[in-house]
C-alpha positions as CSV (number, residue, x, y, z in Angstrom):
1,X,0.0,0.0,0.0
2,X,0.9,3.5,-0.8
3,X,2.0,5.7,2.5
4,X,0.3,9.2,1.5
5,X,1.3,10.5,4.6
6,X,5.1,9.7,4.7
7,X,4.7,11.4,1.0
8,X,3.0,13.8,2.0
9,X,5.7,15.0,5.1
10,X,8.7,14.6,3.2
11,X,10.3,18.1,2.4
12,X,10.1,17.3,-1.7
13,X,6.4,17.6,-1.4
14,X,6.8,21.0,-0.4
15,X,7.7,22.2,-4.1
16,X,5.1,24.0,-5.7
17,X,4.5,21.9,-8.9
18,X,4.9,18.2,-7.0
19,X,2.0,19.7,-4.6
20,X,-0.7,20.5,-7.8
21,X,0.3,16.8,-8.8
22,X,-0.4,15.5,-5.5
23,X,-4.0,17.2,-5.5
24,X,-5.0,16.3,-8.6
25,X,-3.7,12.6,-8.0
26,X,-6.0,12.3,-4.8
27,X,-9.1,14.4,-6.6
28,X,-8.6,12.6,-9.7
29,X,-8.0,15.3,-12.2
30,X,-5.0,14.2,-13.6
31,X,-5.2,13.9,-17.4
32,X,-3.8,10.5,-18.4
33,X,-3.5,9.4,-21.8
34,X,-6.1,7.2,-21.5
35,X,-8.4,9.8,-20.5
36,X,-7.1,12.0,-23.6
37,X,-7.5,9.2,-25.9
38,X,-11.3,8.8,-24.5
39,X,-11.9,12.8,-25.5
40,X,-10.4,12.5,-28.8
41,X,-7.0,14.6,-27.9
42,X,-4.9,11.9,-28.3
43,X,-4.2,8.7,-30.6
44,X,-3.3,6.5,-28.1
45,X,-3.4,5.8,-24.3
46,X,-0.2,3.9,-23.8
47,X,1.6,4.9,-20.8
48,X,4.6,8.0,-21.7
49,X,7.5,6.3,-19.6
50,X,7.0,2.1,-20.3
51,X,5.0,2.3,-23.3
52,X,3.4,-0.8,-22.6
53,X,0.5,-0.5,-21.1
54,X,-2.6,1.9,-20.9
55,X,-2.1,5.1,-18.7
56,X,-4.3,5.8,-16.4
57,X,-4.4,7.0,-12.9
58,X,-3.8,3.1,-11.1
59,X,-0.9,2.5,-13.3
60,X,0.7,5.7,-12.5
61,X,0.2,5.1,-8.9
62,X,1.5,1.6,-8.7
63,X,4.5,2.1,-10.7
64,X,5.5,5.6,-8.9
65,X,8.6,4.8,-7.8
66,X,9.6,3.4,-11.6
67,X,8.5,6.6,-12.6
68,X,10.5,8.5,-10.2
69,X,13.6,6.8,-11.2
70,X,12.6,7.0,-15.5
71,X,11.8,10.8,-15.2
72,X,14.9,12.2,-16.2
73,X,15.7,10.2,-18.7
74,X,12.0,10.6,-20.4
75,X,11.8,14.4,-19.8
76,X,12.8,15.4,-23.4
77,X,10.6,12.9,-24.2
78,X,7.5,14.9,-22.7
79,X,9.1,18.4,-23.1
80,X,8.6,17.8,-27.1
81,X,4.3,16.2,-27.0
């Protein structure tokens, strides 16, 4: 299980853009590309750092710490969508 609140205290969390992420995680409002496929925005909802499978909100959350470690490496990647 995810520990929110040990997130939530460490002094990372306290930047600005991490926090809007946070709140839109736990109010579900972040646009994944699954959700942006569903609208018509994009072609497909495959995830942006494994490519393999659909992005959404449960995958983002379980694979977090994957993500944490992939983000530099992908961030040209998302800089140029």
């Amino acid at each position: 299980m995810f520990r929110w609140l040990q997130v939530w205290k460490d002094n990372e969390t306290k930047k600005t853009k991490l926090v809007a992420s946070q709140f839109k995680l736990l109010h579900r409002r972040l646009a994944t590309n699954d959700f942006l496929r569903k609208i018509g925005i994009k072609d497909k909802g495959m995830c942006t750092f494994c490519e393999a499978e659909l992005e959404n909100l449960t995958h983002l959350v379980d694979n977090w710490q994957k993500l944490c470690n992939n983000t530099d490496r992908k961030s040209t990647r998302l800089n140029s969508s």
